[in-house]
C-alpha positions, -999 to 999 in steps of 0.1 A, spaced: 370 -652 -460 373 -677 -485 353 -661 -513 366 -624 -504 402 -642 -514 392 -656 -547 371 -624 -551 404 -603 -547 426 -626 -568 401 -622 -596 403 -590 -595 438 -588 -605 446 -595 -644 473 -629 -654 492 -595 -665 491 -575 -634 496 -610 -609 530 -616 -626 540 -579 -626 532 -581 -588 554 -608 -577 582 -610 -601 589 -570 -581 589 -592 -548 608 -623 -560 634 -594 -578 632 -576 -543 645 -606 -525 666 -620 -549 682 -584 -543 680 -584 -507 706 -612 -504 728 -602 -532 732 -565 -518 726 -571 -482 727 -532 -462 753 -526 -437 745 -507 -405 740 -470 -408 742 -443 -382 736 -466 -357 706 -488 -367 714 -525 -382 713 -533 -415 690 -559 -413 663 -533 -399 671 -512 -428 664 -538 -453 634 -548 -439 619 -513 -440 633 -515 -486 617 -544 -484 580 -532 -471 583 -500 -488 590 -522 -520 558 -544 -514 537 -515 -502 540 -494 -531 537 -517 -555 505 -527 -545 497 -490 -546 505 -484 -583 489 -516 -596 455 -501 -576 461 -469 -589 468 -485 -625 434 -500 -618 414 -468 -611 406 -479 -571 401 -456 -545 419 -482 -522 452 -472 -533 449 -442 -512 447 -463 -476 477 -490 -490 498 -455 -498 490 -441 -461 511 -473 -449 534 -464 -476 542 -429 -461 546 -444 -424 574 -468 -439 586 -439 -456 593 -418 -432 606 -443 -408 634 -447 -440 647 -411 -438 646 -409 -397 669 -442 -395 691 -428 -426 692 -391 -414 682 -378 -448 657 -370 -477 640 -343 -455 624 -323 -479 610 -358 -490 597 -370 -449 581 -330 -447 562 -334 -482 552 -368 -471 543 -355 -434 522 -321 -443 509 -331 -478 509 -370 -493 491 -382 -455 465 -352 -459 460 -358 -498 459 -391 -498 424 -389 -470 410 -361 -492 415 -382 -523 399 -410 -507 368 -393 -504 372 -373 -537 375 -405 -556 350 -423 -535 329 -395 -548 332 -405 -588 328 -436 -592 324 -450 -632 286 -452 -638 288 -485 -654 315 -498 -634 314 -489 -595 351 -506 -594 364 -480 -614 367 -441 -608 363 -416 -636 394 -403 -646 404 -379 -671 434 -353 -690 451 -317 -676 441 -287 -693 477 -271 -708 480 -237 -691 477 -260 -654 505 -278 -668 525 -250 -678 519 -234 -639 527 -269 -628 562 -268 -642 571 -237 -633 562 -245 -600 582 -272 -595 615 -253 -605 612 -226 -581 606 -253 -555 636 -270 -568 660 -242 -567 648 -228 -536 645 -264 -512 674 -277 -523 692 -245 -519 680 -245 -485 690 -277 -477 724 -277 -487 733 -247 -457 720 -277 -433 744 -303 -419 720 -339 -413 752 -357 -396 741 -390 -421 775 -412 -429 752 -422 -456 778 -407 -484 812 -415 -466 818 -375 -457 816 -368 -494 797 -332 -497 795 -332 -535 771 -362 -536 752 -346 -509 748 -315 -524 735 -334 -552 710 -353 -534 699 -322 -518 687 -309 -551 675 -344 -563 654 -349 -532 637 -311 -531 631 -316 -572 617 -355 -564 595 -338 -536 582 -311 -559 571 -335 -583 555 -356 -559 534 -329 -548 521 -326 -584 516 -361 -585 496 -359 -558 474 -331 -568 469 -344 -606 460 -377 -582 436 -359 -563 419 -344 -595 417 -379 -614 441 -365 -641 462 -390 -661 493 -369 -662 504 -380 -625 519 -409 -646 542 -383 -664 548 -367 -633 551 -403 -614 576 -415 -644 597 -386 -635 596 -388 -598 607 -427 -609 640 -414 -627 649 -389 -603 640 -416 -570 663 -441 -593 694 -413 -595 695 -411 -559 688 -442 -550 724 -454 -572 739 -425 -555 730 -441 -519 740 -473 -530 704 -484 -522 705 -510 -549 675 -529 -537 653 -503 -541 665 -501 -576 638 -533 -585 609 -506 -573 616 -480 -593 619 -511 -625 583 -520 -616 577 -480 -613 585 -474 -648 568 -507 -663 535 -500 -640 534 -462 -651 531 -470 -690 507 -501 -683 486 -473 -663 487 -443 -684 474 -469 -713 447 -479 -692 439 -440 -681 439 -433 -714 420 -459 -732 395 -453 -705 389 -413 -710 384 -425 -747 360 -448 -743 345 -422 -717 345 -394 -743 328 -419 -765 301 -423 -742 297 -390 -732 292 -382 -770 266 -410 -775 242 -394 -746 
């Protein structure tokens, strides 16, 4: 037990061990300073235990994903469960809790076993990785507007019930659009994941900004320190991603 610890500390850089837990000392600093008040029912303190595991649990995700490990995928399955226990006890974000239901727990098993399937061949750590061919991008995009437009149409003509907003229907409008556009981009995210491509850390970088907007427009300010360690995690990984498809390229070029 004792050398599988040091074996997993190693494995961490100086770098990546003080990215990790400055996010949790930032997420409980914050959890005091902006303590949540009880909504629709369900104590605060429940609520800010679920930021708080969320906040933990995906940060741990990225810094595996960061790190090319397969691994990530069973961390982000406990991810979703928090996930979805956040919009059940908030009454909201449901294109976000149906995404996560019907395509982030089924991708993340199939990626599991899709990475598990290419690992580096110098490294068995490490899974190969590599870049997005254009016209897949382009397709991706326009994807992701029709979704937008058409979701969060959708689900402003639905009444939740969630005193989240204080009866104001403009900011929940808003979210509404937010939330289907965050859970289209997700779904990219997902598949780029699934495929080994770096751009799931544009697509994850976006996902951060719109997850950021909506968190502010909650008033979920804890969660605000996540999407912080979001941003910084997503341009340590892409460098990685990409330093390693160059190297790869390299290689591949040699032989």
């Amino acid at each position: 037990m004792k050398n599988k610890a040091q074996e997993l500390w190693s494995f961490f850089s100086t770098y990546e061990k003080i990215w990790f837990f400055s996010i949790v000392i930032l997420a409980g600093i914050f959890a005091v300073i902006f303590p949540e008040e009880d909504v629709n029912g369900v104590k605060g303190s429940i609520i800010m235990f679920l930021y708080l595991a969320d906040t933990f649990l995906n940060i741990l995700c990225e810094l595996l994903i960061s790190k090319q490990s397969k691994w990530n995928f069973i961390v982000s399955l406990f991810v979703e469960i928090t996930e979805i226990a956040i919009c059940v006890v908030l009454s909201y974000r449901f294109a976000t809790m149906a995404s996560t239901l019907f395509f982030w727990i089924p991708i993340d098993i199939i990626s599991f076993l899709n990475w598990n399937k290419h690992p580096d061949r110098q490294k068995g750590e490490l899974t190969e990785v590599r870049k997005l061919s254009g016209l897949a991008e382009f397709l991706v995009i326009l994807g992701i507007i029709v979704w937008t437009v058409g979701v969060g149409y959708f689900l402003t003509t639905l009444d939740f019930g969630t005193d989240l907003f204080g009866g104001n229907r403009t900011l929940e409008v808003v979210v509404c659009y937010l939330d289907a556009c965050a859970s289209a981009v997700g779904v990219a995210n997902g598949v780029f994941i699934l495929l080994r491509c770096r751009e799931q850390w544009i697509a994850w970088c976006l996902n951060t900004f719109l997850e950021t907007a909506i968190n502010i427009i909650s008033g979920q300010y804890i969660l605000l320190v996540l999407k912080a360690g979001y941003l910084t995690n997503t341009i340590y990984g892409f460098i990685k991603w990409t330093e390693y498809i160059k190297q790869n390229k390299k290689k591949n070029e040699r032989t």
